[in-house]
C-alpha positions as CSV (number, residue, x, y, z in Angstrom):
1,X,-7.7,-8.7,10.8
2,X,-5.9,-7.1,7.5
3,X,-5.6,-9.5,4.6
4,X,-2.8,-9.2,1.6
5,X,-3.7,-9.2,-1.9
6,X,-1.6,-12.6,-2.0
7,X,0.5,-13.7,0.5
8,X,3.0,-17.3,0.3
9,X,3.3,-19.2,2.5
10,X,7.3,-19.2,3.8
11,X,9.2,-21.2,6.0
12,X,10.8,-18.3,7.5
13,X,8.3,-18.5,10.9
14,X,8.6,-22.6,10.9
15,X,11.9,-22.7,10.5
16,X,12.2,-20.7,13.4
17,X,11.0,-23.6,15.3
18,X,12.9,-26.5,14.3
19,X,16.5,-27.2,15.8
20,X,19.2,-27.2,12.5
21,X,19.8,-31.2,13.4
22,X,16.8,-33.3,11.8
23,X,17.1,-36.5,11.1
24,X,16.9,-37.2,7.6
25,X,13.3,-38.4,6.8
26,X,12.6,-34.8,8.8
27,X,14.6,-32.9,6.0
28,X,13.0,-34.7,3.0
29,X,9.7,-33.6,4.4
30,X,10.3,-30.2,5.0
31,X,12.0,-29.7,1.4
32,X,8.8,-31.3,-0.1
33,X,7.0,-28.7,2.1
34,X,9.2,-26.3,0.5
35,X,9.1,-26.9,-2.8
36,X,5.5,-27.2,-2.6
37,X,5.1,-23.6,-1.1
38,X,7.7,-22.5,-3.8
39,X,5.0,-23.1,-6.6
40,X,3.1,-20.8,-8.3
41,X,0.1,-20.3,-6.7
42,X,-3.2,-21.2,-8.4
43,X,-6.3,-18.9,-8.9
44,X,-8.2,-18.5,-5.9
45,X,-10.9,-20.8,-5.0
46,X,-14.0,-19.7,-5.6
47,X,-16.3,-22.9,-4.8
48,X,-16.1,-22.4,-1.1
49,X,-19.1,-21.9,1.2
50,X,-19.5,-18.5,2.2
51,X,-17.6,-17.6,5.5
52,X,-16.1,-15.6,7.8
53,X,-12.9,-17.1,8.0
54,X,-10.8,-19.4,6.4
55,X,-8.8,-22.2,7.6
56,X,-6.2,-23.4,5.4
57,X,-5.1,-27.3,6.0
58,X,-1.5,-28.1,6.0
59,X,0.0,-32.0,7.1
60,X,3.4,-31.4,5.5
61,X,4.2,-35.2,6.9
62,X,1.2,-37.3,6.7
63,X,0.9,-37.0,10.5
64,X,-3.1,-37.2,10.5
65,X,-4.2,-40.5,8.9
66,X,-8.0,-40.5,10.3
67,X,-10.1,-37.7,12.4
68,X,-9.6,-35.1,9.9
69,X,-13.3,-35.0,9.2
70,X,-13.7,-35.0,13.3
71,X,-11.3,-32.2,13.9
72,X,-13.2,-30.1,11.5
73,X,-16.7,-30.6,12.6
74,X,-16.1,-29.5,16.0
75,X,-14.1,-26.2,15.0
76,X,-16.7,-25.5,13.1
77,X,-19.6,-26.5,16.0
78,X,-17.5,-23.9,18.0
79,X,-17.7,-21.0,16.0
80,X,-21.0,-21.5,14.5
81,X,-22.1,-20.9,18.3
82,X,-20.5,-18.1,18.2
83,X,-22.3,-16.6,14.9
84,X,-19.0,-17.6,13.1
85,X,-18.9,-19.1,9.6
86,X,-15.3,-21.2,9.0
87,X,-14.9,-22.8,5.8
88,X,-11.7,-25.5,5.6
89,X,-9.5,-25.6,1.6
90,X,-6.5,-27.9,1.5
91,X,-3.1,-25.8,1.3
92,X,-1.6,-27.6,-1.0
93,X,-1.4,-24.8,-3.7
94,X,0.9,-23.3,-1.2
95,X,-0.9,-19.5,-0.7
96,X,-3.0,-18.7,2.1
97,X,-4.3,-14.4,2.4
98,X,-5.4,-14.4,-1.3
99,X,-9.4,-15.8,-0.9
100,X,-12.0,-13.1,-0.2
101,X,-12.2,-14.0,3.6
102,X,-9.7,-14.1,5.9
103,X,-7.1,-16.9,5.9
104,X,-5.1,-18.8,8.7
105,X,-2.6,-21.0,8.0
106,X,-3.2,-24.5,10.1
107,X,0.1,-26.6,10.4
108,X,0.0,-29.9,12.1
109,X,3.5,-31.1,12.7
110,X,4.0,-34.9,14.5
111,X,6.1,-33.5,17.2
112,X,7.0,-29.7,18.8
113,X,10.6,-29.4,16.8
114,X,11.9,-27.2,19.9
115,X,13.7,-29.5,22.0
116,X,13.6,-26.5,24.8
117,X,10.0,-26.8,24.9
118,X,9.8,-31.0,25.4
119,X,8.5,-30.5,29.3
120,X,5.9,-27.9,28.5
121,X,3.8,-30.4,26.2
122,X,3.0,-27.3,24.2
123,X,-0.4,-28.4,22.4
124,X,-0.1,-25.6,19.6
125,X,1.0,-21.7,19.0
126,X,1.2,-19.2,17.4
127,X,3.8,-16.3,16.2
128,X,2.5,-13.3,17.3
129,X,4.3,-11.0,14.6
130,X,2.9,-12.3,11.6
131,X,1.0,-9.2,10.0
132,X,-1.2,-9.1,8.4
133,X,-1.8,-12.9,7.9
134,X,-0.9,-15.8,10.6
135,X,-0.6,-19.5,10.7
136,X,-0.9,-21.6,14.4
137,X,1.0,-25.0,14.6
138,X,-0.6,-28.1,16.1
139,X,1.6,-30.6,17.8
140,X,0.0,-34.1,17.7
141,X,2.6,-36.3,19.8
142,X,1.9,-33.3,22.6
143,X,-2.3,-33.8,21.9
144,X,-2.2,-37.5,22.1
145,X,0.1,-37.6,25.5
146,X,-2.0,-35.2,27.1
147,X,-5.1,-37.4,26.3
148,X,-3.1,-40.6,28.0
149,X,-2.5,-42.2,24.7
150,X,1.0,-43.0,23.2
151,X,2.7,-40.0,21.5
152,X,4.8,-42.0,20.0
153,X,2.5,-44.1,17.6
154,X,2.2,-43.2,13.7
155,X,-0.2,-45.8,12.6
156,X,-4.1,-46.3,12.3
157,X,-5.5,-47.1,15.8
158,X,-8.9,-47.9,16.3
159,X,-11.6,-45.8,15.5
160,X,-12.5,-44.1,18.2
161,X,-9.1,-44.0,19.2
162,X,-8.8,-41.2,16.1
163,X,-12.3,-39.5,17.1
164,X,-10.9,-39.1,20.3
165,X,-7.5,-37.4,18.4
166,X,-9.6,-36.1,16.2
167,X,-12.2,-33.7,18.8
168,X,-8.9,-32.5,21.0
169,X,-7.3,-31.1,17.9
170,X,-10.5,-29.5,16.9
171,X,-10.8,-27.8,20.7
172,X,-6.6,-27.0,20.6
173,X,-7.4,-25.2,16.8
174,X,-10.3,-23.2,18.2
175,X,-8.0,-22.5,20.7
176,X,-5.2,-21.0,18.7
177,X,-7.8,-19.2,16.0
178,X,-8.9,-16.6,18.3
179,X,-5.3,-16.0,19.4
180,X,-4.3,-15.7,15.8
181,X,-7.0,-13.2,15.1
182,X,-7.0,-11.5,18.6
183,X,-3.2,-12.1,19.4
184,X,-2.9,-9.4,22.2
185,X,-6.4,-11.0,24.0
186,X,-5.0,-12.7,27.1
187,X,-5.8,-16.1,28.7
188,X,-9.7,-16.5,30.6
189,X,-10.4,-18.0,33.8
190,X,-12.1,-21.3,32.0
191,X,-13.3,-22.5,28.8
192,X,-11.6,-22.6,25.9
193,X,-9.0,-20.1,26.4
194,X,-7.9,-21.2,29.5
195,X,-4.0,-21.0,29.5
196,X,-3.8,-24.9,29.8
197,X,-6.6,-27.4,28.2
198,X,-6.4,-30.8,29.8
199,X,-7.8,-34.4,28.9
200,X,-11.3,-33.8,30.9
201,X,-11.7,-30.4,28.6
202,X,-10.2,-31.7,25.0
203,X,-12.8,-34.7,25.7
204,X,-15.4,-32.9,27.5
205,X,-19.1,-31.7,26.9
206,X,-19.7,-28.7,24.7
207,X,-16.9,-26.0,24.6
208,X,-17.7,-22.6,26.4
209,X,-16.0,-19.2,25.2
210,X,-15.5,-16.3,27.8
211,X,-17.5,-13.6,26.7
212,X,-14.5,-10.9,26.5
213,X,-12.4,-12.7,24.3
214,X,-15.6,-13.8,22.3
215,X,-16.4,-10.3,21.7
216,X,-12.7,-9.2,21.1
217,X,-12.8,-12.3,18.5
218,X,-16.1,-11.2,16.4
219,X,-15.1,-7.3,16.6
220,X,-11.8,-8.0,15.5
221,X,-13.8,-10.2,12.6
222,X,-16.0,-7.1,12.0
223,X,-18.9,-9.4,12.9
224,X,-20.1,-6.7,15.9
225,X,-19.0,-3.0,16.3
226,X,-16.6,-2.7,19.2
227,X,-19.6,-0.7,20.7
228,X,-22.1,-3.8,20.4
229,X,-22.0,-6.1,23.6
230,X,-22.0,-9.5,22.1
231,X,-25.3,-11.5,22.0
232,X,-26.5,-13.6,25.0
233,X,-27.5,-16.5,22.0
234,X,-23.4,-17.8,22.3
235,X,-22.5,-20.1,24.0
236,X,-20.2,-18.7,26.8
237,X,-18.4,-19.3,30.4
238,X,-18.2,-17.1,32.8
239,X,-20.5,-13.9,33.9
C-alpha cells in the first residue's frame, strides 16, 4: 500500500454517495465535516503505539454514543492474530496518509445515503480508486437491522445492547480493511470475508481469515514476502 507525504481528507469520494436532497440537520453535519477537513492540518502524531497500520476515526454526526472502545478491541483482536499491529487516532485534525504507517480513513455514517442501495443493507464499502490512500464507510442503521435491533434508534440503549453494536462493527471494519488494502482480493468461501456477514457471524465466536486473502493482506502490508507462505500461528478458515 503507497502512502502520500500528506494527504486531506475530501469529500469528493463521500459526496459521491449522498443523494443532492438531505434534509437539513444532514447538511449542517456534513458542512461541519467540511469545514473541519478544510483545516490546516496539525503536525503528525507521534505518541502512537508502534503499528502496522493506522486507522483513523471519523463520526462526522455523533452516530456512535457507546461501544467505541468495543469496536476497537475486537479489530484489533483480529489483526493481532494475524501478526498485525493497528493503532486507532481520532480524525479530527482532518488528514489521514501523513503518519509514518499507513492510514485508512474509517467513516461511520448513521444511514447508507444511497437510496438505490436501501434493499441491499450494505453494512460498509469501500471506493476502490482511491490511490494511494483509502477510507471504508460503515453504515450503522444497516449493522443494527442486520443484528434484529431497531435501525432506527439514536439514543443510549442498554449496555450490552451497544457491546453487541459495538463487536459487529468491529467484525464489518476488519472486513472492509483488508479490502482497502487488498482491493482487487475477491470474496472467500467463509470467515470474515465472506461476501455477506450475518447476525450468527457479527455475534459469533472468534473470527477466522481465509488464508489467501490473509496472505494477500500481510504481503500487500510488507509483513511477509509474496514468496513466504503465511504462518500456520493465524488464526484462519479454510484449508
Amino acid at each position: 500500500m503507497r502512502q502520500a507525504s500528506r494527504a486531506l481528507v475530501t469529500l469528493v469520494a463521500l459526496l459521491a454517495l449522498v443523494p443532492s436532497a438531505r434534509a437539513a440537520d444532514s447538511r449542517e453535519a456534513w458542512s461541519g465535516l467540511e469545514t473541519r477537513l478544510s483545516t490546516p492540518p496539525p503536525a503528525p502524531r507521534t505518541d502512537l503505539p508502534p503499528s502496522d497500520i493506522t486507522l483513523v476515526w471519523y463520526d462526522p454526526m455523533g452516530a456512535l454514543p457507546a461501544g467505541l472502545d468495543v469496536m476497537t478491541g475486537e479489530a484489533r483482536e483480529i489483526f493481532n492474530s494475524l501478526g498485525v499491529r493497528v493503532a486507532w487516532r481520532d480524525g479530527q485534525g482532518g488528514t489521514f496518509g501523513a503518519g509514518p504507517t499507513p492510514e485508512v480513513a474509517v467513516i461511520l455514517l448513521p444511514d447508507d445515503p444511497v437510496p438505490e442501495r436501501v434493499r441491499e443493507r450494505v453494512l460498509g464499502l469501500i471506493l476502490k480508486k482511491q490511490e494511494p490512500n483509502r477510507s471504508m464507510w460503515l453504515f450503522l442503521s444497516n449493522v443494527r437491522w442486520t443484528l434484529g435491533l431497531d435501525p432506527r434508534r439514536k439514543a443510549p440503549a442498554a449496555a450490552r445492547e451497544w457491546r453487541d453494536v459495538g463487536l459487529a462493527l468491529g467484525r464489518v471494519l476488519a472486513h472492509e480493511l483488508i479490502h482497502a488494502v487488498v482491493p482487487d482480493e475477491p470474496h472467500a468461501d467463509g470467515g470474515l470475508m465472506h461476501h455477506s456477514l450475518n447476525r450468527g457471524f457479527l455475534l459469533g465466536g472468534p473470527v477466522a481469515v481465509d488464508r489467501r486473502c490473509a496472505g494477500a493482506f500481510l504481503t500487500r502490508l510488507g509483513l511477509v514476502p509474496a514468496t513466504v507462505e503465511t504462518p500456520e500461528s493465524a488464526r484462519f478458515s479454510g484449508p
